[in-house]
C-alpha positions as CSV (number, residue, x, y, z in Angstrom):
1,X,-74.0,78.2,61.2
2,X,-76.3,74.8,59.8
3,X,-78.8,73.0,61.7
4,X,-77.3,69.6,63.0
5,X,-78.1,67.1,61.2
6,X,-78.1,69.2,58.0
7,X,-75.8,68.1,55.0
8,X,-72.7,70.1,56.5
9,X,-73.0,71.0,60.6
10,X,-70.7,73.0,62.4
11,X,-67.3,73.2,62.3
12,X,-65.1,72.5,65.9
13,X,-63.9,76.2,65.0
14,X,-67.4,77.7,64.6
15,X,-68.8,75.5,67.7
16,X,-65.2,77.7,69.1
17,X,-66.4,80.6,68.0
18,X,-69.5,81.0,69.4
19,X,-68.9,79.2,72.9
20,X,-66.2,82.4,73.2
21,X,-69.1,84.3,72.3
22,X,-71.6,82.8,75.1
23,X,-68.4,82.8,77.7
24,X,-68.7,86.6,77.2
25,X,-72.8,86.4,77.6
26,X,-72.8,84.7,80.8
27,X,-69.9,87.2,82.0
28,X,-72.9,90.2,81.5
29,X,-74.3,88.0,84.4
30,X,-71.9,87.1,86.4
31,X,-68.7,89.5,86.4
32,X,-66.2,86.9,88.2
33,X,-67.1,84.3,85.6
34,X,-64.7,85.7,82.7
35,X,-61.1,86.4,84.9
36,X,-59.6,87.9,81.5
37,X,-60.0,88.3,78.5
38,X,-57.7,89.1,75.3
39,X,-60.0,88.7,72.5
40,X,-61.2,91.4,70.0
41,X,-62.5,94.3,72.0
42,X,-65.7,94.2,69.4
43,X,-67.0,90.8,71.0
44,X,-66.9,92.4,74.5
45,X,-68.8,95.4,73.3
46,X,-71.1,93.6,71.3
47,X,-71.9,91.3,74.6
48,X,-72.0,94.0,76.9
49,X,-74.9,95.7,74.3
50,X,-76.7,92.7,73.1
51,X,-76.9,91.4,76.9
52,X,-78.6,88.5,76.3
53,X,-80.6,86.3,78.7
54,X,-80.0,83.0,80.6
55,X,-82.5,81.8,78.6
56,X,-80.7,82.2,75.2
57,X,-77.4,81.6,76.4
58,X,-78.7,78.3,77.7
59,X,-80.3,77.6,74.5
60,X,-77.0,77.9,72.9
61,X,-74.8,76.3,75.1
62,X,-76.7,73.2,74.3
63,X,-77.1,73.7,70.5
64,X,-73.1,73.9,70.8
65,X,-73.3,70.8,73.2
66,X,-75.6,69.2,70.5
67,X,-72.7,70.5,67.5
68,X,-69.6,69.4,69.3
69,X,-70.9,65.7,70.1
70,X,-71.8,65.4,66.6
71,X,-67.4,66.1,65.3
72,X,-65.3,63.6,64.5
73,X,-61.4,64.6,65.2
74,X,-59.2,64.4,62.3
75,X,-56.5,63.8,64.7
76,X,-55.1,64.0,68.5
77,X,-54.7,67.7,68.9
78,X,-58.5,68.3,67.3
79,X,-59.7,65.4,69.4
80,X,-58.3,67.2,72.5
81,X,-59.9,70.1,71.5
82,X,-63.4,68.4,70.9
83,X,-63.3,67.1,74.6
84,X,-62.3,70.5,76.0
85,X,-64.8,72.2,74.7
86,X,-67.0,69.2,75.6
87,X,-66.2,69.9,79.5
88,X,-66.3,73.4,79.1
89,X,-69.6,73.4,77.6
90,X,-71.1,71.0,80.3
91,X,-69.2,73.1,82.9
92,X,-70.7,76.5,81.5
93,X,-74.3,74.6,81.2
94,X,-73.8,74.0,85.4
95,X,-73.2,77.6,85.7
96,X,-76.4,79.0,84.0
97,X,-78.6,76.8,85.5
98,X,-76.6,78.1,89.0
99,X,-77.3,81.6,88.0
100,X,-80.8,80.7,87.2
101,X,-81.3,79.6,90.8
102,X,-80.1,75.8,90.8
103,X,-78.6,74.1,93.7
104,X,-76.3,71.3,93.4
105,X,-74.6,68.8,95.7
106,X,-71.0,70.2,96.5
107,X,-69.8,67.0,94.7
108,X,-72.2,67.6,92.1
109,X,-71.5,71.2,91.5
110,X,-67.2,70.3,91.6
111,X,-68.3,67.5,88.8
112,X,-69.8,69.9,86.8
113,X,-68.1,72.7,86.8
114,X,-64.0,71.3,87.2
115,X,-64.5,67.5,86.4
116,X,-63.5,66.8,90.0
117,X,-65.0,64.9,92.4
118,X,-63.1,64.7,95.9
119,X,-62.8,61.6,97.2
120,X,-64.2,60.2,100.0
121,X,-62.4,58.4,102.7
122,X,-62.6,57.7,106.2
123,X,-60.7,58.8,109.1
124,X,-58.8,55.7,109.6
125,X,-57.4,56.3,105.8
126,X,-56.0,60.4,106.5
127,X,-54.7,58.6,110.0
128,X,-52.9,56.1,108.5
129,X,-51.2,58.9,106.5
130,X,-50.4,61.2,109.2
131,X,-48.6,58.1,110.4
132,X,-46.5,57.9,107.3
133,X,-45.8,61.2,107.1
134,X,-44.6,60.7,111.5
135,X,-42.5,58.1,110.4
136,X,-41.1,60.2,107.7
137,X,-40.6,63.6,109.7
138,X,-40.1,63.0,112.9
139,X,-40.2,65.3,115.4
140,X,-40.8,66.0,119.2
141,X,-44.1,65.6,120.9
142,X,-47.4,63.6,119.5
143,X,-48.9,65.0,116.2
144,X,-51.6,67.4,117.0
145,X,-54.1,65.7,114.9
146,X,-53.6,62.4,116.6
């Protein structure tokens, strides 16, 4: 790997490479955080050994944060994969500083970690729909919600 901001930085595939790598360091930490994984066996040995801390695994998620905003895509497929690994990197960022002890907002934390928000309406507006939905299916008696 080069420094950013060298004559050559990172490659989209090495900035790949090593978030797989971290994925597997936070997942030391955190056993939900990787669901499955069907990589080379050596990687998850070599996390499960190395077990390295928040600290460094922070520190790398925003030297790869710092690599991938520096690519330019070559096409539509690599530009995809420049703003997933974008989000995921942002989203794994969220999740360190969570194991660390950090407390978001719920719409914070959803931002973060799934870039979702959910929105925010009033009762008249989920009434209104219930209404629709009445209209729609009708059926005998008033809607419980109502």
């Amino acid at each position: 790997m080069l420094i950013a901001g060298s004559a050559m930085a990172a490659s989209v595939q090495d900035v790949a490479e090593r978030y797989r790598k971290l994925v597997l360091g936070i997942g030391q930490h955190d056993t939900s955080y990787v669901d499955a994984y069907y990589g080379p066996p050596e990687l998850e040995q070599q996390a499960a050994k190395d077990k390295q801390s928040l600290a460094s695994i922070k520190a790398g998620v925003v030297a790869a944060q710092r690599d991938i905003a520096q690519q330019k895509a070559g096409g539509a497929d690599e530009a995809l994969r420049i703003e997933f690994l974008s989000k995921q990197l942002k989203a794994m960022q969220a999740r360190v500083e969570m194991l660390e002890g950090r407390k978001f907002s719920f719409d914070e934390e959803t931002a973060l970690l799934y870039d979702a928000v959910t929105p925010h309406r009033d009762r008249a507006y989920y009434m209104a729909l219930v209404a629709q939905v009445d209209k729609l299916l009708p059926g005998e008696g008033p809607c419980p919600s109502a």
